[in-house]
C-alpha positions in Angstrom: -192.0 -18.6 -278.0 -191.1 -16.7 -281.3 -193.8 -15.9 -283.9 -193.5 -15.5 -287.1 -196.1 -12.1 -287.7 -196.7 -10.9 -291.5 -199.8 -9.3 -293.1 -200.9 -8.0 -296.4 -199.8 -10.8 -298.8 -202.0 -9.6 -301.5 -201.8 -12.3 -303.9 -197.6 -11.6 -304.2 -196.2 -15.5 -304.5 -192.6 -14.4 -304.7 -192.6 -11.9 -301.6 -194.8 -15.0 -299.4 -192.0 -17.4 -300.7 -189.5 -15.0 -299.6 -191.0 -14.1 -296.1 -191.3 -18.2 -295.2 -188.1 -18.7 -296.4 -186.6 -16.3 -294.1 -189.1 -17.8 -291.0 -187.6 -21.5 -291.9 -183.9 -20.6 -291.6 -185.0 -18.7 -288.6 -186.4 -21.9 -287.2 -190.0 -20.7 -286.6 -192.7 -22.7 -286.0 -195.3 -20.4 -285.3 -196.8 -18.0 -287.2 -199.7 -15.0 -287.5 -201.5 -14.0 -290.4 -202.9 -11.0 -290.0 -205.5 -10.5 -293.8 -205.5 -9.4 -297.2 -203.8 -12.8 -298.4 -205.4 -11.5 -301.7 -206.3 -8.8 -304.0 -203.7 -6.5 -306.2 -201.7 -9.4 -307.2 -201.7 -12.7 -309.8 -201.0 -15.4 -307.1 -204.2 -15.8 -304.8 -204.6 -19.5 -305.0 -200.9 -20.0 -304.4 -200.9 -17.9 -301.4 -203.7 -19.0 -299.6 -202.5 -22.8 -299.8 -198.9 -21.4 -299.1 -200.6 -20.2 -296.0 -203.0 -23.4 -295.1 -199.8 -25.6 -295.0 -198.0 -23.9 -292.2 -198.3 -26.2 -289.2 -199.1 -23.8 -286.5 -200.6 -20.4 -288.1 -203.6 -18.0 -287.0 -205.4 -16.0 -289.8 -207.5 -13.3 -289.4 -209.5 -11.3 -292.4 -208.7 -8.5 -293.9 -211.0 -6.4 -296.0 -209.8 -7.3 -299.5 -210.3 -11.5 -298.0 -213.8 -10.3 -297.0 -214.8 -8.7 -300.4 -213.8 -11.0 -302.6 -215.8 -13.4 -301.0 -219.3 -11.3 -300.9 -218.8 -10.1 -297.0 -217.8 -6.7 -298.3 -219.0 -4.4 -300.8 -216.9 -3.6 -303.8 -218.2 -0.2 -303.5 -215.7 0.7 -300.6 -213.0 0.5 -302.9 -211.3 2.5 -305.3 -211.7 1.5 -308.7 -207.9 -0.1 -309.0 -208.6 -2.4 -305.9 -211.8 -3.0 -307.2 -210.6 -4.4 -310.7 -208.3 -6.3 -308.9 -210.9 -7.6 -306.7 -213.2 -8.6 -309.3 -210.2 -10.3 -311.2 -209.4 -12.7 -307.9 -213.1 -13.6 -307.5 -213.3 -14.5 -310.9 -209.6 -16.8 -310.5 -210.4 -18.3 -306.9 -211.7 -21.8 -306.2 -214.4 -22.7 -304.2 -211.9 -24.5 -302.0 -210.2 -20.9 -301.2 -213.0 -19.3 -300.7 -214.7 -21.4 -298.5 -211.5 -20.9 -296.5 -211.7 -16.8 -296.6 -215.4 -16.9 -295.2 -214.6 -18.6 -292.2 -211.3 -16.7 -291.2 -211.9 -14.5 -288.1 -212.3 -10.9 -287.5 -210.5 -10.8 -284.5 -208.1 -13.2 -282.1 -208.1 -12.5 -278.7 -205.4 -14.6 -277.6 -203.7 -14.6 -274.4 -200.5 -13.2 -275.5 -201.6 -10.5 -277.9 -204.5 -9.2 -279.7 -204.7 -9.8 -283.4 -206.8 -7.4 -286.3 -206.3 -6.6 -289.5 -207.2 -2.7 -289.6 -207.2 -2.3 -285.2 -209.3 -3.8 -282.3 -212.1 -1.1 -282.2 -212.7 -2.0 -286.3 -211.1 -5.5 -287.3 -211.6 -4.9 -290.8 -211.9 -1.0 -292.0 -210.0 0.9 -289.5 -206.5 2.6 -290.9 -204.6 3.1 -287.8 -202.7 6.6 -288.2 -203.3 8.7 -285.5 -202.2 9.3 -281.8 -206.1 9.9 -281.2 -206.7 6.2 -282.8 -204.4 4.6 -280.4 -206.6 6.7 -277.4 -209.5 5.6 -278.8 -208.2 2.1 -279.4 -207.0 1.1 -276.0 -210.3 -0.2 -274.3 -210.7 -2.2 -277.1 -208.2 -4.8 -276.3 -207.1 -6.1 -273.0 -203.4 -8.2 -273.8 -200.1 -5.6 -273.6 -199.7 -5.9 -277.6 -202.4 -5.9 -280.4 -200.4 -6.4 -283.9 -202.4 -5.1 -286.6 -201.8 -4.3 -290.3 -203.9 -3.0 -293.0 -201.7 0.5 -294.0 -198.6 -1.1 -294.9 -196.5 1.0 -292.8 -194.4 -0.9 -290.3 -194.7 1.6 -287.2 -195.8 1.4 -283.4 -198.2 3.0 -281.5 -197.4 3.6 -277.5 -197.5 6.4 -274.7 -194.0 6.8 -273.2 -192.9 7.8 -269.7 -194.8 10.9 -269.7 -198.1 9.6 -271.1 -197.4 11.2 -274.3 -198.1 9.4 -277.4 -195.6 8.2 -279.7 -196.0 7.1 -283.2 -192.6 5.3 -284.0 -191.6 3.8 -287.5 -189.7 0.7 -287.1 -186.7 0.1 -289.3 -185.3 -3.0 -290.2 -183.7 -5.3 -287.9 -185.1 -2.4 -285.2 -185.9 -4.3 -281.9 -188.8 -3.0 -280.1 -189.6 -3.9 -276.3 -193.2 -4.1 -275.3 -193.8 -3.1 -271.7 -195.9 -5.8 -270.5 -197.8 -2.8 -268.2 -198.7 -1.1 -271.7 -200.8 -0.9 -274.3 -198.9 -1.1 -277.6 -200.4 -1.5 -281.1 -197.3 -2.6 -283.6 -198.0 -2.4 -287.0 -196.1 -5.1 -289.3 -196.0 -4.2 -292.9 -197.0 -5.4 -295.8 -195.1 -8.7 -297.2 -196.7 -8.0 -301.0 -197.4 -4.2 -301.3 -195.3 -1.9 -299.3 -196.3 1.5 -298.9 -192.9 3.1 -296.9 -190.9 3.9 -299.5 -189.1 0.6 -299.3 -189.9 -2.2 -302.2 -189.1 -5.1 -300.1 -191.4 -7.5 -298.2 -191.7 -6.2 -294.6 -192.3 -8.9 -291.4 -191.7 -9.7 -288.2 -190.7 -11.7 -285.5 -192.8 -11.5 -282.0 -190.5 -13.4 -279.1 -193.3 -13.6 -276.6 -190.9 -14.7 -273.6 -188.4 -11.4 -274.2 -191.6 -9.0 -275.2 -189.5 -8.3 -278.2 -190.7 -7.3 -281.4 -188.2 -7.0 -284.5 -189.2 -5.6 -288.2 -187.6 -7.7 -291.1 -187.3 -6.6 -294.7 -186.5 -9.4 -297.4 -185.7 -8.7 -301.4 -187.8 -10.4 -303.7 -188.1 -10.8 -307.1 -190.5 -8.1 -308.2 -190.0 -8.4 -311.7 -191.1 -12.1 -312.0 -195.2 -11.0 -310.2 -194.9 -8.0 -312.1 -194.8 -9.9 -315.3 -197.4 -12.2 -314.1 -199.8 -9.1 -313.2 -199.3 -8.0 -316.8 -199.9 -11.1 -318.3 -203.1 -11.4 -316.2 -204.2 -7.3 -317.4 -204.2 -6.6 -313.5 -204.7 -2.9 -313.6 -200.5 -1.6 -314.8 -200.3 1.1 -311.4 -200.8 -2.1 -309.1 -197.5 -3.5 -310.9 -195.8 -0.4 -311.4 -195.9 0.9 -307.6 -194.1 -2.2 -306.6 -190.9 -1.2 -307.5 -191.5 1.7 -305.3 -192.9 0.4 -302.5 -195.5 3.4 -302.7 
């Protein structure tokens, strides 16, 4: 089966519309969601019903889904996340978040192991380091945990030699999980890239090859960074996407 695997929305309607797009043509039926559908952008409404209508989806939480409904302090963030944060509590219905305070931390499926941040810390932890990954491993049981929460499309794995690698995955790069391995694979962000590249990052997660494959999709930038002015988001929030810093 092939899943459709994205993370870090952030409130970014034209990236979302984008990603899906991309998973229709592909023919996917399945998808992962793995947090922060909101915060930094205009669109949180629209992106967590964009999300609700896909057929077959898991969600998990991320910490920017867990502040804005209460479950999180505002105080672990800096002050243009927090703005931000403040701004989509203000906007969100009580249908959305109702929704937020009952996604999961963590999904333990039988396939792979889903979390926002990684499986030792669901929500907080920013996976960077070899000695992360160490520490990481008895925390999940499946070959692959996918995880988000940095924006940096990468993968975490020891090779032949036991050593571990931390590898950046390119677009259209095709990764091969060892079934006998643990492997963490980072996906991107779809709304606020932070590897240089502006575009929405996904992936695709064929669970009978064990192949995982990065995809980056052009959006239309300028259109949510004229909504996030019109809306007085904080400007760097806007500005950064044409970056993707």
């Amino acid at each position: 089966m092939r899943f459709g695997i994205f993370s870090d929305v952030h409130s970014n309607l034209e990236a979302l519309e984008e990603v899906l797009s991309f998973y229709k043509k592909e023919r996917l039926q399945s998808f992962i969601c793995l947090g922060d559908i909101v915060g930094y952008g205009p669109n949180p409404n629209e992106c967590i019903q964009r999300i609700v209508s896909l057929k077959k989806v898991q969600v998990i939480a991320g910490n920017h889904d867990y502040a804005v409904v209460g479950l999180k302090e505002l105080t672990w963030f800096n002050d243009l996340a927090s703005r931000s944060l403040v701004w989509t509590k203000r906007h969100l219905t009580e249908e959305n978040r109702n929704y937020l305070m009952r996604l999961p931390r963590l999904i333990d499926h039988s396939l792979f192991t889903l979390a926002h941040g990684s499986p030792r810390d669901p929500i907080d932890e920013y996976l960077l380091t070899a000695r992360q990954y160490l520490d990481n491993v008895e925390f999940f049981r499946t070959a692959v945990c996918f995880v988000g929460h940095t924006h940096l499309p990468c993968v975490f794995y020891a090779d032949s030699l036991g050593i571990i690698q931390i590898k950046p995955l390119a677009e259209g790069e095709v990764f091969k999980i060892d079934p006998l391995a643990h492997t963490i694979v980072n996906v991107g962000s779809v709304g606020q890239p932070r590897d240089g590249d502006p575009r929405a990052a996904c992936a695709i997660y064929d669970s009978d090859s064990k192949e995982v494959k990065i995809i980056r999709l052009k959006y239309n930038i300028d259109a949510t960074q004229q909504k996030m002015r019109q809306a007085s988001l904080p400007l760097y929030l806007s500005e950064r996407l044409s970056y993707g810093r």
